[in-house]
C-alpha positions in Angstrom: 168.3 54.2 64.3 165.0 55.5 62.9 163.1 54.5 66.4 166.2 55.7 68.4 165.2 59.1 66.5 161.7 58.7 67.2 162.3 58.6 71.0 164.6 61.0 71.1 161.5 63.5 69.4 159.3 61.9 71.6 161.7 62.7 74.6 162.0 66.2 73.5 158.2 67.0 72.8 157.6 65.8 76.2 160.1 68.1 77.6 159.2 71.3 75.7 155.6 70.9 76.7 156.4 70.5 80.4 158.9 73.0 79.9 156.2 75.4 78.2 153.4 74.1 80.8 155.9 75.4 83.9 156.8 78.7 81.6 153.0 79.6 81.8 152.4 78.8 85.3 155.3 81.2 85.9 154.5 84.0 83.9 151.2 83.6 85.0 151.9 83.3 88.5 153.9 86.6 87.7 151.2 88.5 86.1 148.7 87.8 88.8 151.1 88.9 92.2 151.6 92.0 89.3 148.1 92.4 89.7 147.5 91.9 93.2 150.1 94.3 93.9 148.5 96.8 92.2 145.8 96.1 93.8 147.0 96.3 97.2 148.8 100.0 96.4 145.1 100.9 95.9 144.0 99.8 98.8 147.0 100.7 100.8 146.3 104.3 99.1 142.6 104.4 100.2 143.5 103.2 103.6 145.5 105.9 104.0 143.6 108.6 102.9 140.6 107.6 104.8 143.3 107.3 108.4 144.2 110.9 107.1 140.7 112.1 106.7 139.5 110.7 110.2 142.4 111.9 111.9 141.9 115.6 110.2 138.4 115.5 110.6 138.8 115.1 114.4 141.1 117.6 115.0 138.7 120.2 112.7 136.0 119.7 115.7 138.6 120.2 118.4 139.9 122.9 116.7 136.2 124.3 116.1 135.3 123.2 119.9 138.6 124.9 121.5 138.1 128.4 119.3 134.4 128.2 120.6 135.5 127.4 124.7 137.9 130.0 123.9 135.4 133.2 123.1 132.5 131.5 125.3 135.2 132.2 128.3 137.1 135.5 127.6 134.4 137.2 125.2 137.0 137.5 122.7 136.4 137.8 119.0 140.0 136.3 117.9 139.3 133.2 119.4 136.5 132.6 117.0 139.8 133.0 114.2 140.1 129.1 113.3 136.5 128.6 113.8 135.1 128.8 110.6 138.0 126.9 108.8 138.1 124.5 111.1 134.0 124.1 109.9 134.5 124.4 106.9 137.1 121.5 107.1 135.5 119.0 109.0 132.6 119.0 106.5 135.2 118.2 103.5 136.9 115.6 105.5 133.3 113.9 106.2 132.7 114.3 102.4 136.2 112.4 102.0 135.3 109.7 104.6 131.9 109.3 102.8 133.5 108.3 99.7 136.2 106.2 100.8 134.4 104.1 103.3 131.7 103.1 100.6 134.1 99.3 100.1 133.9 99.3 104.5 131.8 97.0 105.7 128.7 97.7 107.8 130.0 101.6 106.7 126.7 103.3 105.9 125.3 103.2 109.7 128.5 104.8 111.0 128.7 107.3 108.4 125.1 108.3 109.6 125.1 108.3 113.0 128.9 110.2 112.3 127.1 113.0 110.0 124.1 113.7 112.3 126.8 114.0 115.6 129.0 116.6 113.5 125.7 118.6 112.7 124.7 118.5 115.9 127.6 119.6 117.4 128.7 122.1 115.5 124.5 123.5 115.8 125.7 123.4 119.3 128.7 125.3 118.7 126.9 128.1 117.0 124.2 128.0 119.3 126.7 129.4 122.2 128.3 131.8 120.3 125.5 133.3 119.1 124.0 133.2 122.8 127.5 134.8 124.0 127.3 137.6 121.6 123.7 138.1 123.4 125.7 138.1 126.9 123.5 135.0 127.8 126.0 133.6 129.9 123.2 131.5 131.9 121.9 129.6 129.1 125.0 128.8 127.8 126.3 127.7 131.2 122.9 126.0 131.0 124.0 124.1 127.8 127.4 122.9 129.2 126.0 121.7 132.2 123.2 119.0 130.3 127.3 117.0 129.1 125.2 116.2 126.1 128.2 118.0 123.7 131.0 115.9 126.0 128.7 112.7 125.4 128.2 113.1 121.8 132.1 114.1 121.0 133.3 110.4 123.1 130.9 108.7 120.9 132.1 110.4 117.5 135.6 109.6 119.2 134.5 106.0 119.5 133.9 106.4 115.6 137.2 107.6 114.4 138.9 105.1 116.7 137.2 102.2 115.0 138.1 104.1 111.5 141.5 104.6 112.2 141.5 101.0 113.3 139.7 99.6 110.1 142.3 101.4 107.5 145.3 100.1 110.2 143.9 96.5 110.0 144.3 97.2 106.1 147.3 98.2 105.8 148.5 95.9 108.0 146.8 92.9 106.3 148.1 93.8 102.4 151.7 94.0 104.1 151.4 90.5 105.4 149.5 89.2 102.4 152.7 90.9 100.2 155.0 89.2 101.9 153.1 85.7 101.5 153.2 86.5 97.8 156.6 87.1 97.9 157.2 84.2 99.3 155.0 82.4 96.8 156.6 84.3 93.9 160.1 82.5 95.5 158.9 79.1 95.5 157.0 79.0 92.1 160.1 80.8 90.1 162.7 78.3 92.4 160.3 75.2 90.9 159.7 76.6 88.1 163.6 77.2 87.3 164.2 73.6 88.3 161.8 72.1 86.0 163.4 73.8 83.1 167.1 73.3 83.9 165.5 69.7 83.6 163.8 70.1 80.4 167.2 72.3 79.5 169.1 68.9 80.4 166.8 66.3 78.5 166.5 68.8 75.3 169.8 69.5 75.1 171.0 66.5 73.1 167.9 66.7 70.8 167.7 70.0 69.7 170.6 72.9 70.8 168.1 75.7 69.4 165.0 74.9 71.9 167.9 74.6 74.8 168.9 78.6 73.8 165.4 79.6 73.5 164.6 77.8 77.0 167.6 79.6 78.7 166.6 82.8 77.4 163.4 82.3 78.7 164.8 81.6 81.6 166.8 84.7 81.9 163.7 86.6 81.2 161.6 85.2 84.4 164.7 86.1 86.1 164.4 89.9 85.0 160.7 89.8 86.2 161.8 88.3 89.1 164.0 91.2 89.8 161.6 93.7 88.8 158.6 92.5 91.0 161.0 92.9 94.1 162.0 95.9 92.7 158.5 97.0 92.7 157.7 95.4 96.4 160.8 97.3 98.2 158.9 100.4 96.5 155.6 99.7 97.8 157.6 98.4 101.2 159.2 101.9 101.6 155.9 103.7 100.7 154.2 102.0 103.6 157.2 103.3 106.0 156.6 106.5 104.8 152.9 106.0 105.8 153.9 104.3 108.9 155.9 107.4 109.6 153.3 110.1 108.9 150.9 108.2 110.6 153.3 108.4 114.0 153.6 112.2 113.7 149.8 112.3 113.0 149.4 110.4 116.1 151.9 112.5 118.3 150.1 115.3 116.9 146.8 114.0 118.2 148.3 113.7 122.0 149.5 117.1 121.5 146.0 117.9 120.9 144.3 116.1 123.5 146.4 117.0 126.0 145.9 121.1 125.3 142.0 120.6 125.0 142.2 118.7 128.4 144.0 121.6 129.7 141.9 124.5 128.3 138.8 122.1 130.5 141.0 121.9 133.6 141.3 126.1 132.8 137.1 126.2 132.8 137.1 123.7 135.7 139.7 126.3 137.9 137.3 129.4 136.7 134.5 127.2 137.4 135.6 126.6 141.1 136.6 130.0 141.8 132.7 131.4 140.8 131.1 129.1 143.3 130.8 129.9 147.2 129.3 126.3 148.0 132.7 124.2 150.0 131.3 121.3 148.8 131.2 122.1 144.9 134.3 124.0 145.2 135.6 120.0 146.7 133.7 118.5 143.7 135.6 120.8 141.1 139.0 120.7 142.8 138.7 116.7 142.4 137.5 116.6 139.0 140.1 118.9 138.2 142.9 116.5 139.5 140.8 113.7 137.6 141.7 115.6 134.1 145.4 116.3 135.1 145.6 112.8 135.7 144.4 112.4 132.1 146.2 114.9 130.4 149.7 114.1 131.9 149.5 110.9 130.1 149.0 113.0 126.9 151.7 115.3 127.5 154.5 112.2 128.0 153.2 110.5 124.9 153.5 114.0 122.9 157.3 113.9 123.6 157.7 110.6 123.7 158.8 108.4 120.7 156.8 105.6 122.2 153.1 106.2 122.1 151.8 102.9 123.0 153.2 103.0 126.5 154.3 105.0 129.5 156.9 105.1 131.9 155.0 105.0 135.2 157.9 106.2 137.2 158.1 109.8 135.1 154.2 110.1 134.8 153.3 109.0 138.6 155.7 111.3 139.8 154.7 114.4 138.2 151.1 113.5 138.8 152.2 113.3 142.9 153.8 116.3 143.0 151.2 118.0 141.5 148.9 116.6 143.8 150.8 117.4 147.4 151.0 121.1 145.9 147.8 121.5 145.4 146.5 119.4 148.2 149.0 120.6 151.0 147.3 124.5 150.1 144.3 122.8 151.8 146.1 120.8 154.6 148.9 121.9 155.1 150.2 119.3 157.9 150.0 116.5 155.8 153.1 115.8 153.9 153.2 112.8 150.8 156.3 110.4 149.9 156.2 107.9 146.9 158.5 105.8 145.9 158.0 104.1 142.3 159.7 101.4 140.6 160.4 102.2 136.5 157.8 99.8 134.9 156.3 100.3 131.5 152.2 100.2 130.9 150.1 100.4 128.0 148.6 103.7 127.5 145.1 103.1 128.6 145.9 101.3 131.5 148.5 104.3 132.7 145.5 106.9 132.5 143.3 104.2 134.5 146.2 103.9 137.0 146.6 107.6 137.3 143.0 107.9 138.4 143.3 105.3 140.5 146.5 106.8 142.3 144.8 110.7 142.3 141.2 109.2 144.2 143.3 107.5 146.6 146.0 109.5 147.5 143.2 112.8 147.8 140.7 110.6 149.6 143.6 110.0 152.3 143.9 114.0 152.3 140.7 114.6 153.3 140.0 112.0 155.7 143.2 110.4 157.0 144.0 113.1 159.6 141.0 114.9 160.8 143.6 116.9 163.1 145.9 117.9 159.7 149.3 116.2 160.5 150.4 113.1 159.0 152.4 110.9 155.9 150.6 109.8 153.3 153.3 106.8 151.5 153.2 105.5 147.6 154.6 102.8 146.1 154.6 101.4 143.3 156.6 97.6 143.0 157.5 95.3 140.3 156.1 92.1 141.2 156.7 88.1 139.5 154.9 87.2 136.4 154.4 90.6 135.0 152.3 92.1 138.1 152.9 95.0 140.0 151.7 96.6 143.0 150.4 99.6 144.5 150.1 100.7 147.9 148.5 103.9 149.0 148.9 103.9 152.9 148.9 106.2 156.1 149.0 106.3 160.0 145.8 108.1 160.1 142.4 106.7 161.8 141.7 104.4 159.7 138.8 102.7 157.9 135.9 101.3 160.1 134.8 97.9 158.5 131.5 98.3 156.8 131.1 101.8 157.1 130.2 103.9 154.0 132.5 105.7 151.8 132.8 109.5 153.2 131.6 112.5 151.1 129.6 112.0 147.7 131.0 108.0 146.9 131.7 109.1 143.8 135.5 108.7 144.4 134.9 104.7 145.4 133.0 104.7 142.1 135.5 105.6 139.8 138.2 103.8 141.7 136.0 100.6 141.4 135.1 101.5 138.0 139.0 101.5 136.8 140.0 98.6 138.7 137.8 96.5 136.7 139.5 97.8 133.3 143.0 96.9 135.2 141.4 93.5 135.4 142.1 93.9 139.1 140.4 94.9 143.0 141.3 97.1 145.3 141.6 96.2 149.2 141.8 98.0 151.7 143.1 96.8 155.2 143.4 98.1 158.6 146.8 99.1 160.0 145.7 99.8 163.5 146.4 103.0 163.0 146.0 103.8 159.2 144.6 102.2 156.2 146.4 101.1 153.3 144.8 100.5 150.1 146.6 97.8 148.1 145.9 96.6 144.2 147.7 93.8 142.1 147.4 94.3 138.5 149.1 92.9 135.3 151.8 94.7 133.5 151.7 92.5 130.6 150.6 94.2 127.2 147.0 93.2 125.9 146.6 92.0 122.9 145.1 94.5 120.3 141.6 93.7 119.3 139.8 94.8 115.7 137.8 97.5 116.2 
């Protein structure tokens, strides 16, 4: 009886300390997702503020660079309204992004190169208004001409892209590593509840007091269980709310662009109409289209609830329409006709599509019918395995093999240039009469790369 006894203690000491060996693992296991979640709040937090303060400090230079084009062209005081604020804004949100990018690595160069292009451009800023209140138009038409403000504001762009980026591959990456720590948190409470139902079960008929006092312990790992997902559907909902913000932010941005590309489409029109040269007046009137091209795309994604992609049969359309109107004014025999099938693009590749479509569709304008009378035809197919493709065609003279592109080349260039993006080439082949200009490109979304 004695050694019957003495195995029964044995039995049960074995049991309460693997029952109090899987109690610590669980609480421990607890504490520590306890911790990294508060941990990831903060850097969720951070990462959010320093997406806020890139986004805000890019819209305080457009806002400082549109009230600035605004006086420069209509000698206005009230445009230079915003233009202090919007200073005196960007230089907080660069003291913001200082601060939080300090745990970002490879941070310090960036936030250099990032300080000296704000200071320079906003010197430049000054610069012209000061040499507009001294009605020295010709130096700061001089100015604008050198493109050394448009270079420096696409590299600070290419900044606060890779910014924005960083905090997104963040906030991204705590989401996913919460939900492997839920899942964790499942399977070490689910073991852990097993082992002491087991110890419950061998205890039990040894000692009825360590079988409550294991049960309530029990019950309380079930409380913290309960009050951990409690506190993840928090954080969860906090991140939709970011997620949110973050969309408006970003339909906010488009808005943006697409009134900035506008106001230089505006300077481009006043441009052309001050110059007697035919052949700049050409030059302007094409880089005009260019930036409708661009700035359409901005102006579907501002109404659109879809940001990362564009439906090519809206945004082709309007961008033909605009284009017979404003190309018929020159030739006015030549009529266009498009037909385009509804396909969805990603964002970037719809802008390099669009200039594709507007180089092609002008360049068989100009040269097509020499005699003005003609059809210019677009379409725009679904093809198999995610492919489309367009066709830019007419009955006109055609293209002589070898020959060299007409006018400045420039057109061939950029049409060249955003093929290769498309991952595609365009050919052109002989009709006999006509040319038609086709190009096969994929549909399918890329993959989104860390910046």
């Amino acid at each position: 009886m004695r050694a019957s006894r003495q195995n029964v203690v044995r039995l049960t000491t074995v049991s309460l300390l693997v029952g109090f060996v899987a109690l610590m693992a669980i609480v421990a296991t607890n504490f520590w997702l306890g911790q990294r979640a508060q941990s990831y709040f903060d850097s969720a937090i951070e990462a959010r503020d320093t997406r806020v303060a890139a986004v805000e400090l890019r819209s305080a230079m457009q806002t400082a660079e549109a009230s600035e084009r605004g006086f420069v062209i209509t000698d206005n005081e009230i445009y230079l309204g915003p233009y202090q604020t919007a200073k005196a804004q960007a230089q907080r949100d660069l003291t913001a992004l200082q601060r939080l990018l300090t745990s970002y690595p490879n941070s310090q160069s960036t936030l250099q190169r990032l300080s000296t292009i704000i200071a320079t451009k906003f010197d430049e800023f000054d610069q012209t208004i000061a040499m507009k209140r001294d009605q020295r138009d010709a130096d700061v038409l001089a100015i604008f001409r050198t493109n050394k403000g448009k270079a420096l504001t696409d590299e600070a762009n290419v900044f606060f892209a890779g910014i924005i980026g960083q905090a997104d591959d963040r906030l991204t990456s705590g989401v996913a590593e919460q939900r492997a720590n839920s899942g964790w948190l499942r399977l070490v409470s689910a073991i852990g509840g097993l082992v002491i139902v087991a110890v419950v079960g061998g205890a039990a008929y040894g000692a009825a007091s360590y079988t409550r006092e294991l049960r309530d312990t029990r019950d309380e790992i079930r409380e913290l269980n309960t009050e951990l997902e409690q506190r993840v559907a928090a954080r969860t909902a906090d991140l939709a709310t970011a997620r949110d913000r973050a969309e408006v932010l970003l339909s906010e941005v488009n808005h943006r662009v697409a009134n900035s590309l506008a106001l230089v489409s505006s300077m481009v029109n006043l441009q052309s109409k001050g110059v007697s040269d035919s052949a700049a007046k050409d030059a302007l009137q094409e880089t005009q289209d260019r930036i409708f091209a661009v700035s359409l795309v901005h102006k579907r994604l501002y109404g659109s609830s879809d940001v990362r992609s564009v439906a090519l049969d809206e945004y082709l359309s309007g961008l033909l329409d605009h284009l017979r109107t404003s190309l018929r004014s020159e030739v006015r025999g030549v009529s266009l006709t498009y037909h385009i099938d509804p396909i969805e693009l990603a964002t970037d590749v719809s802008i390099n599509l669009g200039v594709v479509v507007t180089e092609l569709v002008t360049n068989a304008f100009k040269y097509a019918y020499p005699d003005g009378v003609g059809e210019i035809r677009v379409r725009l197919a679904s093809q198999p395995a995610e492919q489309a493709e367009l066709i830019v065609e007419d009955d006109g003279v055609g293209r002589a093999d070898g020959a060299p592109a007409k006018g400045t080349g420039i057109g061939s260039r950029i049409v060249n240039a955003m093929c290769v993006s498309l991952g595609a080439k365009v050919e052109y082949r002989n009709l006999k009469p006509g040319t038609a200009a086709h190009l096969m490109f994929s549909t399918k979304p890329k993959r989104a790369t860390a910046v």
